[in-house]
N, C-alpha and C positions, 0 to 999 in steps of 0.2 A: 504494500500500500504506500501512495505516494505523498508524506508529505508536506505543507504550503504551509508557509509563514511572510502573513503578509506584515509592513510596518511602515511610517509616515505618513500615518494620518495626519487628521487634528483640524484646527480653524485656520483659516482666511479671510482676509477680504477682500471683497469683489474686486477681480484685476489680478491679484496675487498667483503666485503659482505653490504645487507643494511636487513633491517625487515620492510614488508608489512606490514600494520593491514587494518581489515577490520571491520568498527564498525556497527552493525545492528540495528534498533530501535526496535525489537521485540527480546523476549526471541528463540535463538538460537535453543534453544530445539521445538520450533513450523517451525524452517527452517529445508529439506530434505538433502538437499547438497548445501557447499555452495564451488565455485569453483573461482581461477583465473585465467584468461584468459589477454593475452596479443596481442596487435595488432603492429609489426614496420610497416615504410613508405613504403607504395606499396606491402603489403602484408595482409592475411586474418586475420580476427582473430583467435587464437589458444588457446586450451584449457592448461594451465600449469601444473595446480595441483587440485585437488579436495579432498573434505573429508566428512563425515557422519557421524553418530555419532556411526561407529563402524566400519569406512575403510578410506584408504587412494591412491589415485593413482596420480600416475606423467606419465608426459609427458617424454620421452624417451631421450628429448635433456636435461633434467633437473636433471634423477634421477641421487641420490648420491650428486647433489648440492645444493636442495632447499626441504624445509622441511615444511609441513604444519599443521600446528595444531589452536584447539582450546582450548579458555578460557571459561568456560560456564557460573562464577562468572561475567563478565564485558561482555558477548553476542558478540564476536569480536573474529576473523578467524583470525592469521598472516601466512604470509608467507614468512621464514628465508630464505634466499637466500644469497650462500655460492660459492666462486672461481669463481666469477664473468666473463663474457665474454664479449667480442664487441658485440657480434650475442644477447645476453641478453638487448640490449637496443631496447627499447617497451614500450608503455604504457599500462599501468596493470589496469586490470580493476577486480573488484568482482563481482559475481554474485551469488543468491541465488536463487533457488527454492523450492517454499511451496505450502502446501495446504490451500485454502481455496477456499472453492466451487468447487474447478479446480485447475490446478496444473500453477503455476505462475512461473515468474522469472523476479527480480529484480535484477535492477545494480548500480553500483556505475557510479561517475563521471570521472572514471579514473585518472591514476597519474603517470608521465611522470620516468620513473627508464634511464637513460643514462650511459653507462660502456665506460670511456674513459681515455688514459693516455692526 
């Protein structure tokens, strides 16, 4: 079983940026995609950003403001999040999908992000 530790949360204000990280207990390179997804109050969860180890896609409320990348030396996903909004407070979660026997998906514990003046 795979794992997530996410951390950098916390408050902003509007404009501000903060950096996700998403730490995995396995070599990155044996995870397919590892994506975040964010859920606010009374709403679904939604997919933010994702990445592979050879593509990157965003959510449409996002592109141009949040950037995701990985470190493959330390096995850990971030995601820069940039011009911050009200509508961006959500709790952010990672998740990872891999193989092993079957195709799996592991998540983190989630991590409260709040954009407020």
């Amino acid at each position: 079983q795979v794992q997530l530790v996410e951390s950098g949360g916390g408050l902003v204000q509007p404009g501000g940026s903060l950096r996700l990280s998403c730490a995995a207990s396995i070599s990155i390179f044996n995870i397919h995609t590892v994506g975040w997804y964010r859920q606010a109050p009374d709403k679904e969860r939604e997919l933010v950003a994702s990445i592979t180890d050879s593509s990157t896609q965003y959510a449409d409320s996002v592109k141009g403001r949040f950037t995701i990348s990985r470190d493959n030396a330390k096995d850990t996903v971030y995601l820069q999040m940039s011009s911050l909004k009200p509508e961006d407070t959500a709790v952010y979660y990672c998740n990872a999908r891999y193989w092993y026997n079957m195709w799996n998906d592991a998540w983190g514990q989630g991590i409260q992000v709040t954009v407020s003046s």
